[in-house]
MDTraj code that builds the backbone (N, CA, C; nanometers):
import mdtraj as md
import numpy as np

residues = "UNK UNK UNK UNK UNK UNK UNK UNK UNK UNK UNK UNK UNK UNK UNK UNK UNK UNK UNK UNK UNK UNK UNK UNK UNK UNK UNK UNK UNK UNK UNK UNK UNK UNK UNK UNK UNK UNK UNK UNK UNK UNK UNK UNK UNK UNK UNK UNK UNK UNK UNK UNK UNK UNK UNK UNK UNK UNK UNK UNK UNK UNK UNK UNK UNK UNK UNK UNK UNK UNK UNK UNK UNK UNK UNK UNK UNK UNK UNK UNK UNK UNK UNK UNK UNK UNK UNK UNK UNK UNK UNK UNK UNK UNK UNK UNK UNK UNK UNK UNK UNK UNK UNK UNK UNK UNK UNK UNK UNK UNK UNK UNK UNK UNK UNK UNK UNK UNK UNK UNK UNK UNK UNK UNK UNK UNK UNK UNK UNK UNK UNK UNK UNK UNK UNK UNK UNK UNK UNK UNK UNK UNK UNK UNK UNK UNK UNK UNK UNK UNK UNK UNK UNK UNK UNK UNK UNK UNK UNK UNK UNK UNK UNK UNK UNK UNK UNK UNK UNK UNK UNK UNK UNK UNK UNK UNK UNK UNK UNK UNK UNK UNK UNK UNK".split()
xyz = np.array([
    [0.0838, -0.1177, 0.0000],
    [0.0000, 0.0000, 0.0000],
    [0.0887, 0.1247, 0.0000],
    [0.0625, 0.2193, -0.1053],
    [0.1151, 0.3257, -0.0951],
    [0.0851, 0.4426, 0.0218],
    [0.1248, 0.5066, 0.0543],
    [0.0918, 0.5891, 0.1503],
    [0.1436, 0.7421, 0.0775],
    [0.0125, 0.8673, 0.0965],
    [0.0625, 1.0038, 0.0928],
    [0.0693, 1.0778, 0.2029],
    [0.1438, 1.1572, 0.2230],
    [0.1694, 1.2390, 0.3245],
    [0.1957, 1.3815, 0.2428],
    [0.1274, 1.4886, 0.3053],
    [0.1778, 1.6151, 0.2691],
    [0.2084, 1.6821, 0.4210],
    [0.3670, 1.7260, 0.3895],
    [0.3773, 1.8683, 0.4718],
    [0.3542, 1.9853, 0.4576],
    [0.3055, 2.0262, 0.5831],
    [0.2946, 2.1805, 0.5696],
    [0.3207, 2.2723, 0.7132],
    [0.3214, 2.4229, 0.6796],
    [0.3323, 2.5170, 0.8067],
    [0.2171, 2.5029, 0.8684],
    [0.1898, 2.4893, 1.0161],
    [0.0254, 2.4570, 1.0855],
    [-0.0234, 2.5641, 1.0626],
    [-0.1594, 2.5857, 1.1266],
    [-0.1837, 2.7006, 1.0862],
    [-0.3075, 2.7120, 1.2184],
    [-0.3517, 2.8030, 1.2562],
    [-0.4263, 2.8390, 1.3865],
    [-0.5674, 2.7617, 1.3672],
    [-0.6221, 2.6992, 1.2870],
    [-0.7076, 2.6026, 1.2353],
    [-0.6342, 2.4665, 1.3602],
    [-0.5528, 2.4277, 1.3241],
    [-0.4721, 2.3137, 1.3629],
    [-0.4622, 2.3137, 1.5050],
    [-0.4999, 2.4491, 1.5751],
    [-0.4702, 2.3928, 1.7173],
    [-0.4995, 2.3104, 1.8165],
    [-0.6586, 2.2807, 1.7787],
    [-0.7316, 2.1769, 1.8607],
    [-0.6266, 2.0149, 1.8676],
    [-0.5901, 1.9991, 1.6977],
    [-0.5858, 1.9030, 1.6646],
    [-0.4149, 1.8652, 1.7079],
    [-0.3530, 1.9746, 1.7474],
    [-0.2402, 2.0040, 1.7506],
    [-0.1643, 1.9387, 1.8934],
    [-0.2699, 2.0087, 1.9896],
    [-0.3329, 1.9842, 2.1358],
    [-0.3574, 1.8444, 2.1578],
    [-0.4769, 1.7818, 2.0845],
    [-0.4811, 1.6347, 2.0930],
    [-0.3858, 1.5383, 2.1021],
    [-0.2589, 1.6313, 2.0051],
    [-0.1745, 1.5096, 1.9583],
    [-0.0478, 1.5178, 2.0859],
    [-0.0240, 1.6463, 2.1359],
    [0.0669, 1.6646, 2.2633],
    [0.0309, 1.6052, 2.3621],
    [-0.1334, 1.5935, 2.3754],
    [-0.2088, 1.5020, 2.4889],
    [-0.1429, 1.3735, 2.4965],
    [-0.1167, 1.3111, 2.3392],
    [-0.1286, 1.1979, 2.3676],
    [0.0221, 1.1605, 2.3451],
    [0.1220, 1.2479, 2.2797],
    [0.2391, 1.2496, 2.3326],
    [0.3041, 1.2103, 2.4747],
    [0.2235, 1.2811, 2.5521],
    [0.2809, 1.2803, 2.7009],
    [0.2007, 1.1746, 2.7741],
    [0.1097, 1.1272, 2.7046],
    [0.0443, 1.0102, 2.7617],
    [0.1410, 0.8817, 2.7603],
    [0.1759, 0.8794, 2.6355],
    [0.2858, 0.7927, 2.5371],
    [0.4085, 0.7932, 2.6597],
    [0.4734, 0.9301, 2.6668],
    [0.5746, 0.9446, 2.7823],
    [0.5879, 0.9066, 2.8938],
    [0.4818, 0.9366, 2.9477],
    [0.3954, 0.8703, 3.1239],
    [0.3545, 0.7471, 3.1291],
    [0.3658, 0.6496, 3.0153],
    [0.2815, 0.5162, 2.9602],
    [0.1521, 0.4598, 3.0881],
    [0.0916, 0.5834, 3.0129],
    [-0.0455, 0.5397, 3.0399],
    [-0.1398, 0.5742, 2.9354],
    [-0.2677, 0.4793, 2.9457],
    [-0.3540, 0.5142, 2.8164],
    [-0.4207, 0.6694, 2.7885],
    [-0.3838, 0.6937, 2.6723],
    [-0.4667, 0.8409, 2.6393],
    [-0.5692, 0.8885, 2.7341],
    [-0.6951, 0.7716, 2.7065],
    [-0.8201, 0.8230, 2.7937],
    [-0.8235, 0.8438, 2.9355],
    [-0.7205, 0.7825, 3.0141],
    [-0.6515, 0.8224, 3.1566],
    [-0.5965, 0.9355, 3.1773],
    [-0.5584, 1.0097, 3.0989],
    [-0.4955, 1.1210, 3.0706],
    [-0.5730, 1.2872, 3.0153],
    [-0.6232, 1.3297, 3.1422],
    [-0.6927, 1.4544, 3.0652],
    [-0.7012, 1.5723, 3.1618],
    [-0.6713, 1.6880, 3.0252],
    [-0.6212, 1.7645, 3.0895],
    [-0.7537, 1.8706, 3.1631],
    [-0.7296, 1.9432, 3.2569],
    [-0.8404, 2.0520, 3.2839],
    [-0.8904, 2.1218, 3.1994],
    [-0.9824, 2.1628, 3.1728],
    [-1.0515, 2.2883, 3.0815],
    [-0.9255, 2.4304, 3.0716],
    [-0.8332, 2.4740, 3.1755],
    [-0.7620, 2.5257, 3.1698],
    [-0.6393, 2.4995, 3.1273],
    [-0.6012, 2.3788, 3.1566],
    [-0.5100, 2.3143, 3.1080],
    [-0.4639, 2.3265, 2.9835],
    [-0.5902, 2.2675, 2.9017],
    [-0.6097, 2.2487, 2.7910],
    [-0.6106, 2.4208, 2.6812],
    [-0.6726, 2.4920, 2.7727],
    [-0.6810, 2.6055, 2.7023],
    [-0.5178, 2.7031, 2.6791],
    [-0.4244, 2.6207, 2.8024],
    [-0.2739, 2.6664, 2.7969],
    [-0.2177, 2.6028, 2.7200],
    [-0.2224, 2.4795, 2.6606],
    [-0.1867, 2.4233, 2.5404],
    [-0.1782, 2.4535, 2.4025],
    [-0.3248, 2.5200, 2.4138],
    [-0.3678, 2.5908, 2.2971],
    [-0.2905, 2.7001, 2.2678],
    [-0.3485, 2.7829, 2.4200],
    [-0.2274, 2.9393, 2.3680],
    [-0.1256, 2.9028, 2.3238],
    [-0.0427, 2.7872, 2.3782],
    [0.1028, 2.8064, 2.3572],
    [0.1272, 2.7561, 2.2193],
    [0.0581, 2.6632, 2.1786],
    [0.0559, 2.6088, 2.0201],
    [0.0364, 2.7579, 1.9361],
    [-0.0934, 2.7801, 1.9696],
    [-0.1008, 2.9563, 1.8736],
    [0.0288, 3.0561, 1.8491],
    [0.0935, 3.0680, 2.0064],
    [0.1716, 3.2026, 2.0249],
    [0.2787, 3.1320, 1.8960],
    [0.3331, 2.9394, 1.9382],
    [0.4448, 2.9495, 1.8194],
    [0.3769, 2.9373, 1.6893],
    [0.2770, 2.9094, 1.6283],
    [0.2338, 2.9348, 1.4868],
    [0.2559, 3.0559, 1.4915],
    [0.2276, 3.1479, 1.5291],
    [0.2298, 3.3438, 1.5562],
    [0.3882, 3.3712, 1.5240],
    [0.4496, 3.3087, 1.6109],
    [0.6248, 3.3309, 1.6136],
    [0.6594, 3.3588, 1.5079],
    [0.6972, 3.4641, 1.4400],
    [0.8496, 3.4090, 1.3309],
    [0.9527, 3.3603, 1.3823],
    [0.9887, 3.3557, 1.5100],
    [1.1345, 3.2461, 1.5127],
    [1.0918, 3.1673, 1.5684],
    [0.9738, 3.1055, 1.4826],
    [0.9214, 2.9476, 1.5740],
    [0.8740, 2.8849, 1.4288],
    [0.8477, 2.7549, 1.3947],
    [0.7980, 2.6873, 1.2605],
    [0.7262, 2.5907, 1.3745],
    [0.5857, 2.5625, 1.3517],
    [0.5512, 2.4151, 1.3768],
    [0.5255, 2.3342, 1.2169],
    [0.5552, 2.2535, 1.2054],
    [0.5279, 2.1703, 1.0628],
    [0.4375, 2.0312, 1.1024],
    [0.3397, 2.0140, 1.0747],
    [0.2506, 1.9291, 1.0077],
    [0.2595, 1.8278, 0.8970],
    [0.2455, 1.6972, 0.9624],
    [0.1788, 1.5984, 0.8411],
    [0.0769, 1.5659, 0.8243],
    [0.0085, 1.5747, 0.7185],
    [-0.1024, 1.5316, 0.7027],
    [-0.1597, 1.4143, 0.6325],
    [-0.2461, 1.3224, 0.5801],
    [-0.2966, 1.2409, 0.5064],
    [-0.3496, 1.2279, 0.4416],
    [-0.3805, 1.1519, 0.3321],
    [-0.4987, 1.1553, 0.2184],
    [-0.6520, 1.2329, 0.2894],
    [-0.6613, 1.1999, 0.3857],
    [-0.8270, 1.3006, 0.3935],
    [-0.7712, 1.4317, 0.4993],
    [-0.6656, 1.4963, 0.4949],
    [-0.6543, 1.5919, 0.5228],
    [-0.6298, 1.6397, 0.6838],
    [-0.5818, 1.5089, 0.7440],
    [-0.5938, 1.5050, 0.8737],
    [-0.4448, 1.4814, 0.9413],
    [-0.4200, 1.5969, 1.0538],
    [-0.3053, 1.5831, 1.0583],
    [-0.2770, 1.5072, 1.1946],
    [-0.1752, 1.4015, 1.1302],
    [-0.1310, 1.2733, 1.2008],
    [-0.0102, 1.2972, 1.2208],
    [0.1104, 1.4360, 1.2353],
    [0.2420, 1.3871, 1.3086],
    [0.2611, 1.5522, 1.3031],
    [0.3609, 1.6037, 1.3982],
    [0.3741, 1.7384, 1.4451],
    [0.5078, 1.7660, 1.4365],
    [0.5768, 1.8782, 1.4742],
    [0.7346, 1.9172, 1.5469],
    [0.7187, 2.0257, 1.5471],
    [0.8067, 2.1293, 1.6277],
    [0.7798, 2.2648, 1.5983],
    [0.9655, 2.3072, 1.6492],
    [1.0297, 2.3907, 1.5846],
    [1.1278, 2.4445, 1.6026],
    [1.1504, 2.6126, 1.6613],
    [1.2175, 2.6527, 1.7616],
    [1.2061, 2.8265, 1.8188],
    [1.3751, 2.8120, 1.7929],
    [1.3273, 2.9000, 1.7527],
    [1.5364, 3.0254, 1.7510],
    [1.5479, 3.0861, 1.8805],
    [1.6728, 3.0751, 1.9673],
    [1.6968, 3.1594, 2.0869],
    [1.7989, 3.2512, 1.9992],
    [1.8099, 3.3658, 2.0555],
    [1.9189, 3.4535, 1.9750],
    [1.9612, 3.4944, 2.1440],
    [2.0913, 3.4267, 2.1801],
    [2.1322, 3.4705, 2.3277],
    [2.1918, 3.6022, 2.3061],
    [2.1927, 3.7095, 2.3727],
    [2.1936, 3.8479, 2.3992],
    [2.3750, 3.8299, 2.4540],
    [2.4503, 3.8975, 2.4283],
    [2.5837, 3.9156, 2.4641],
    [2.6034, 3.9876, 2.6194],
    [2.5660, 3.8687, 2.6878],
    [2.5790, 3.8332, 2.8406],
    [2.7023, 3.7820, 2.8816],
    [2.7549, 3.7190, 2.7685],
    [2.8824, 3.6252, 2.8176],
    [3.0245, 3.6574, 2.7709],
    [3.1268, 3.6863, 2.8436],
    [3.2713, 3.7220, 2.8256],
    [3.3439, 3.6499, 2.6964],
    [3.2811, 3.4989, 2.7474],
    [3.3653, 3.4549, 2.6578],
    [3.3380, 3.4247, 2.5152],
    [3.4099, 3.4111, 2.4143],
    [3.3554, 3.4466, 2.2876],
    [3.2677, 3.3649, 2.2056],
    [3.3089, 3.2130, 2.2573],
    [3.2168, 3.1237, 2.2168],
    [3.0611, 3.1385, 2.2640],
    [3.0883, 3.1834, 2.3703],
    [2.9007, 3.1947, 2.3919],
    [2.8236, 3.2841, 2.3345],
    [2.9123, 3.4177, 2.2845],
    [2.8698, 3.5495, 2.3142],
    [2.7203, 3.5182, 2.1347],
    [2.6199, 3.6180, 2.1840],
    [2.5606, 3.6117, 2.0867],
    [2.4883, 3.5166, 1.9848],
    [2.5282, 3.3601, 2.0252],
    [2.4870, 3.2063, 1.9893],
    [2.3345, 3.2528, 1.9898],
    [2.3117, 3.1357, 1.8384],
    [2.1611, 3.1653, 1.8118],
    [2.1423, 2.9542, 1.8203],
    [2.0393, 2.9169, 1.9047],
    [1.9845, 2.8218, 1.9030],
    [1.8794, 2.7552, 1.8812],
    [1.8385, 2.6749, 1.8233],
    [1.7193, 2.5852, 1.8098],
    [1.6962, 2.4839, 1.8614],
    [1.5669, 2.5083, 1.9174],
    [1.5332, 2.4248, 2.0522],
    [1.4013, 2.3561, 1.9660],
    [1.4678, 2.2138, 1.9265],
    [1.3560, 2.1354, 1.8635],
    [1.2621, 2.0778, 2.0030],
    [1.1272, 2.0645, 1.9468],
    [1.0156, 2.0079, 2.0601],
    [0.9094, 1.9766, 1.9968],
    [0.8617, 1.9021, 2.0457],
    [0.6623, 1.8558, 2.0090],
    [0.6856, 1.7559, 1.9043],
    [0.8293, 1.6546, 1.8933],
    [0.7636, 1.5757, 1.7411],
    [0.6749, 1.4653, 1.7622],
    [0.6395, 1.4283, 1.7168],
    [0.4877, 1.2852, 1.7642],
    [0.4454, 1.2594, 1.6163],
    [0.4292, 1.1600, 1.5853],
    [0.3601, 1.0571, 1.5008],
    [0.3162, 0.9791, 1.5188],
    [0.1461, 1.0350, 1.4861],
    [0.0579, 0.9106, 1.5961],
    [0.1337, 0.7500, 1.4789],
    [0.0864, 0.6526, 1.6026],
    [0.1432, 0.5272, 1.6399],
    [0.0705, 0.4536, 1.4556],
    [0.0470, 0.4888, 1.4616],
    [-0.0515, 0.4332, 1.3217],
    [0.0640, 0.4758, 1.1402],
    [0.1298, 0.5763, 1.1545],
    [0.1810, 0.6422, 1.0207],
    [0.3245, 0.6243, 1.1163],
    [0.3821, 0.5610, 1.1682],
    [0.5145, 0.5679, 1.2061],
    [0.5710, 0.4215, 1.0833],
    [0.7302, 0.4608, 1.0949],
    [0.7936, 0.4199, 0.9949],
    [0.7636, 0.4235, 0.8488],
    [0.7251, 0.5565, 0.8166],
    [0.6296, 0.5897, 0.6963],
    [0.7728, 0.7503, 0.6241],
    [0.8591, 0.7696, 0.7410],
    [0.9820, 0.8997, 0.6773],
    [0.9171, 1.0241, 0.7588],
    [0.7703, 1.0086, 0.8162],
    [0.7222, 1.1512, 0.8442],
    [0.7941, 1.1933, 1.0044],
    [0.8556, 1.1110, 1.0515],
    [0.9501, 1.2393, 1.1743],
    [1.1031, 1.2603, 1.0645],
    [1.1416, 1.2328, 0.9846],
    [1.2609, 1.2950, 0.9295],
    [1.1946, 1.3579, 0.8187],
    [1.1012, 1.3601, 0.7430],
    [1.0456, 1.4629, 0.7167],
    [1.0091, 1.6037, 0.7674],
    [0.9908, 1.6039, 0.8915],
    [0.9714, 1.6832, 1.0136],
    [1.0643, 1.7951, 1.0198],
    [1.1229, 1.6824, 1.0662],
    [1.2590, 1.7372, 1.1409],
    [1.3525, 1.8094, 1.0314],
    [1.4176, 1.7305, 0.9067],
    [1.4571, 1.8194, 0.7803],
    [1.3853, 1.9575, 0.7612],
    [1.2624, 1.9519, 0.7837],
    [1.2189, 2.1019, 0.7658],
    [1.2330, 2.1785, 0.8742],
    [1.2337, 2.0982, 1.0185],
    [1.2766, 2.2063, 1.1166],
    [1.4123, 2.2705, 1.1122],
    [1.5151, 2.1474, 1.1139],
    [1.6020, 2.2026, 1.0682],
    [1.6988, 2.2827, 0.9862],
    [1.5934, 2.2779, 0.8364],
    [1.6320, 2.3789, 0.7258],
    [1.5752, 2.5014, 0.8112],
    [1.4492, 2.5287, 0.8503],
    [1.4572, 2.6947, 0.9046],
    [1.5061, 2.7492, 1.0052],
    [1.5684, 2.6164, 1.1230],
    [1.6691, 2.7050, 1.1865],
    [1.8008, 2.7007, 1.1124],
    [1.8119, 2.6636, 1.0244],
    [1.9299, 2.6889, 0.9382],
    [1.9246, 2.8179, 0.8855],
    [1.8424, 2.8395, 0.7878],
    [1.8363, 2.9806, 0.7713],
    [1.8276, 3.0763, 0.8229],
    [1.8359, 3.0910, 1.0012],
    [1.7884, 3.1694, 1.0454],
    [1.9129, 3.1963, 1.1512],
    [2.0156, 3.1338, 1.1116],
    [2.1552, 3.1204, 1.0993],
    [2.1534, 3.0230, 1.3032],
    [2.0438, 2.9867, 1.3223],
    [2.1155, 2.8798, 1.4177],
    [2.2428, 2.8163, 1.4118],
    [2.3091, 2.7704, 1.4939],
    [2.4432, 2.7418, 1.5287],
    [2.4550, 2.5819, 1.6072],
    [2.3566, 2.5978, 1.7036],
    [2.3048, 2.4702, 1.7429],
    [2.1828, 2.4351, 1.8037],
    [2.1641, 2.3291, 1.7777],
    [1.9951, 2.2874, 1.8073],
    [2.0082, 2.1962, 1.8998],
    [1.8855, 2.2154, 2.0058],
    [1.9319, 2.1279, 2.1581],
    [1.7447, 2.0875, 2.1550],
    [1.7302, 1.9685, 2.2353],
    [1.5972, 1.8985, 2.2370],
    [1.6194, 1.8212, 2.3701],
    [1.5047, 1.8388, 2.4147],
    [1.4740, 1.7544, 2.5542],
    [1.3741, 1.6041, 2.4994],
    [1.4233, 1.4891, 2.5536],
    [1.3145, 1.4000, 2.5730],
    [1.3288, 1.3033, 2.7199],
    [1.2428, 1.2062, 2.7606],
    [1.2354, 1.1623, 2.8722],
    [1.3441, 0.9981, 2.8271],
    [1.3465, 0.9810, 2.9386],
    [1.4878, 0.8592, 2.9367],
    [1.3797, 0.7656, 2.9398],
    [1.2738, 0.7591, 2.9293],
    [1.2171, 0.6365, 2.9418],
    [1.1497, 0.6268, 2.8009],
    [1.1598, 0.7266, 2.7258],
    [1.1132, 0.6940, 2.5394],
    [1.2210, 0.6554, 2.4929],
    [1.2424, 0.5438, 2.4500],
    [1.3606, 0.4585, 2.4180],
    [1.3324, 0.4535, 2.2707],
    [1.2495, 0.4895, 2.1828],
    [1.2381, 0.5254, 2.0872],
    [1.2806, 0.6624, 2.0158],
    [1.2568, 0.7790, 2.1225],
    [1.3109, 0.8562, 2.1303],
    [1.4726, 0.9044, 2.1164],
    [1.5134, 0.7950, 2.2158],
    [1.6749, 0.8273, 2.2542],
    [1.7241, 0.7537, 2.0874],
    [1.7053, 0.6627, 2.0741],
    [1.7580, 0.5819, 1.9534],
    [1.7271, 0.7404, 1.8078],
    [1.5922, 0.7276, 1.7964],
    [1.5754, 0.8647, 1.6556],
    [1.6946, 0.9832, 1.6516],
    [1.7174, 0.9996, 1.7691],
    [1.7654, 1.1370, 1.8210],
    [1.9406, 1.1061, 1.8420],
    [1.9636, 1.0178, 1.8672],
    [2.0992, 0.9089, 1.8821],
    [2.1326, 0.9418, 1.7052],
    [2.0812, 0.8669, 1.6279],
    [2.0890, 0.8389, 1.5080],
    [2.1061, 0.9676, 1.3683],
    [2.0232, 1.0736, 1.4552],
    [2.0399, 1.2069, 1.4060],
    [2.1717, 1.2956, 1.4186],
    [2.2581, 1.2305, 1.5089],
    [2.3569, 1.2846, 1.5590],
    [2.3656, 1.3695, 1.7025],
    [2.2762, 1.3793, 1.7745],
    [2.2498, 1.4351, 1.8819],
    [2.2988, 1.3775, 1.9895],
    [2.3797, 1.4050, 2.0796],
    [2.4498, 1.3398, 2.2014],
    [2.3672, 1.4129, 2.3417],
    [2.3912, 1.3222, 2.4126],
    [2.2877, 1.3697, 2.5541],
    [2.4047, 1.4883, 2.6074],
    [2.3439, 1.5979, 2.6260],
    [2.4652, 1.6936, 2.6649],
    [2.4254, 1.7483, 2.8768],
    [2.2911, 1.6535, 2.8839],
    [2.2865, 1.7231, 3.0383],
    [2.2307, 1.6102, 3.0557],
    [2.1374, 1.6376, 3.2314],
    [2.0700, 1.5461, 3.2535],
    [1.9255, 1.6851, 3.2935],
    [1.8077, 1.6154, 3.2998],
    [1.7034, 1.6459, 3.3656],
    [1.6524, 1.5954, 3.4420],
    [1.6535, 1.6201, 3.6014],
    [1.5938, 1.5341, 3.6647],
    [1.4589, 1.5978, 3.7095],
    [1.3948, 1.5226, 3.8015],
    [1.2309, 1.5511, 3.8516],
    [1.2039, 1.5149, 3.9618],
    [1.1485, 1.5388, 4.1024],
    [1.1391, 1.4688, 4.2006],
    [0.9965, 1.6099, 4.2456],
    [0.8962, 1.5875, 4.3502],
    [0.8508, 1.6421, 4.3977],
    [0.8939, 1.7436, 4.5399],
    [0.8625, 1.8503, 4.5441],
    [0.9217, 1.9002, 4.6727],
    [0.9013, 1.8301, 4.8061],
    [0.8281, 1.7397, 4.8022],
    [0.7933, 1.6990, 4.9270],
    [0.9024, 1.6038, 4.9135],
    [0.9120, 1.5406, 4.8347],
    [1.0166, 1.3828, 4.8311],
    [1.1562, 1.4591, 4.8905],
    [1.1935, 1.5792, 4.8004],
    [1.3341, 1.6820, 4.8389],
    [1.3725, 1.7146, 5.0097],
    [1.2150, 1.7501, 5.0557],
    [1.2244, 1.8277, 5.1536],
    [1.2655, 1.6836, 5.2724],
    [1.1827, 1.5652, 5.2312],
    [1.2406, 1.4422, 5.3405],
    [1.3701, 1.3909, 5.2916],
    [1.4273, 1.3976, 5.1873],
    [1.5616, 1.3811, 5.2245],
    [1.7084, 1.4719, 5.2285],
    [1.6330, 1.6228, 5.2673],
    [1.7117, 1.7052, 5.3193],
    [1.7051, 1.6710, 5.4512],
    [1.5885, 1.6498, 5.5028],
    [1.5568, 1.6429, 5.6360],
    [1.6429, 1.4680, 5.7341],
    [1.6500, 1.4034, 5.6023],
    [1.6647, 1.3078, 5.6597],
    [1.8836, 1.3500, 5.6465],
    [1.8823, 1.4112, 5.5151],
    [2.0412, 1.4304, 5.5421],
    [2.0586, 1.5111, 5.6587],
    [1.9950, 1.5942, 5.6886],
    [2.0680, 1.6906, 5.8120],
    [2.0578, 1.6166, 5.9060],
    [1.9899, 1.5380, 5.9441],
    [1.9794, 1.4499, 6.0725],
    [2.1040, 1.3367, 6.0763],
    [2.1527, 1.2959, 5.9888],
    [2.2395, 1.2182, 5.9816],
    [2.3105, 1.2919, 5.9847],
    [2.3708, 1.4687, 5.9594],
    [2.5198, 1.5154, 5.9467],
    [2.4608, 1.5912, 6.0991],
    [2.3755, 1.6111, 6.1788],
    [2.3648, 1.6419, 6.3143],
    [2.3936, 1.5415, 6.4106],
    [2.3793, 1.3878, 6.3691],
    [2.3950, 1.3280, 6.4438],
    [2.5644, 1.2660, 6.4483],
    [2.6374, 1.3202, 6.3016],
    [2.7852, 1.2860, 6.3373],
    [2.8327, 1.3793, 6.3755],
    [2.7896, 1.5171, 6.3557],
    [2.9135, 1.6487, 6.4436],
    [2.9015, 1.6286, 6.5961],
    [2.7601, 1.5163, 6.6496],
    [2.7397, 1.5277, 6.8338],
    [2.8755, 1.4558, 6.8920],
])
top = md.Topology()
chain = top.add_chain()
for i, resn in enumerate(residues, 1):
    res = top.add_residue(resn, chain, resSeq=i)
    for name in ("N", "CA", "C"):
        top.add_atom(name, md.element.get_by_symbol(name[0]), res)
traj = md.Trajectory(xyz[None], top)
């Protein structure tokens, strides 16, 4: 079976659908089922803005795939940082970056070219827009992820971690008690 795909720039039409698909991104991430996963009425409406503001962006591209009936089944969106000459030293000074995020292809059109389709176009417009380097966050537990992104040439350059303040606050509490109980 042949398969078509067209890309394109999203467009403020796309946000609902845009939204859906980040839903189920992070559902994917959290591995739990979609329908377990929902966001507040507010929630949801901050999703939206933020999808809009980068369609709005000029130093933002979201790109779209779509399908024979016009429905879009895979996402990415690319922002330019242009860092402000804060830094002494010369390598930093003025660095323009692209901070790839949001790619997803629902589970159905994967291994079909449409995340390097994606991504080639994200990356041609932070190319033109004279980016220097492009940095992307994903979770250590999308092992699909690490491999795409591995393969692209991308090396893990930090870590991100996550813990709740409460979890922090008992084992500060529990370290000071142990370094109070060796200075007695």
């Amino acid at each position: 079976m042949t398969y078509y795909y067209a890309l394109r720039n999203a467009v403020s039409g796309d946000v609902p659908r845009l939204a859906e698909l980040l839903i189920r991104m992070d559902a994917h991430v959290a591995g739990i089922r979609r329908d377990i996963l929902k966001p507040t009425q507010a929630g949801l409406q901050d999703i939206e803005d933020r999808l809009a503001g980068l369609i709005d962006n000029p130093q933002a591209q979201v790109v779209v795939a779509t399908g024979r009936a016009g429905i879009v089944v895979a996402m990415g969106d690319v922002q330019v940082w242009h860092c402000p000459d804060m830094w002494e030293n010369p390598e930093r000074r003025g660095r323009i970056v692209g901070g790839i995020d949001d790619i997803w292809v629902e589970p159905k059109h994967r291994r079909r070219g449409l995340n390097r389709r994606i991504v080639t176009e994200l990356v041609e417009f932070a190319r033109s827009r004279g980016v220097q380097e492009l940095c992307l966050e994903y979770s250590m537990s999308n092992i699909e992820a690490a491999g795409t992104w591995s393969r692209l040439g991308f090396q893990p350059a930090g870590v991100r971690a996550s813990a709740s303040p409460e979890a922090v606050l008992e084992h500060l509490t529990t370290l000071s008690t142990a370094h109070n109980q060796e200075s007695s």
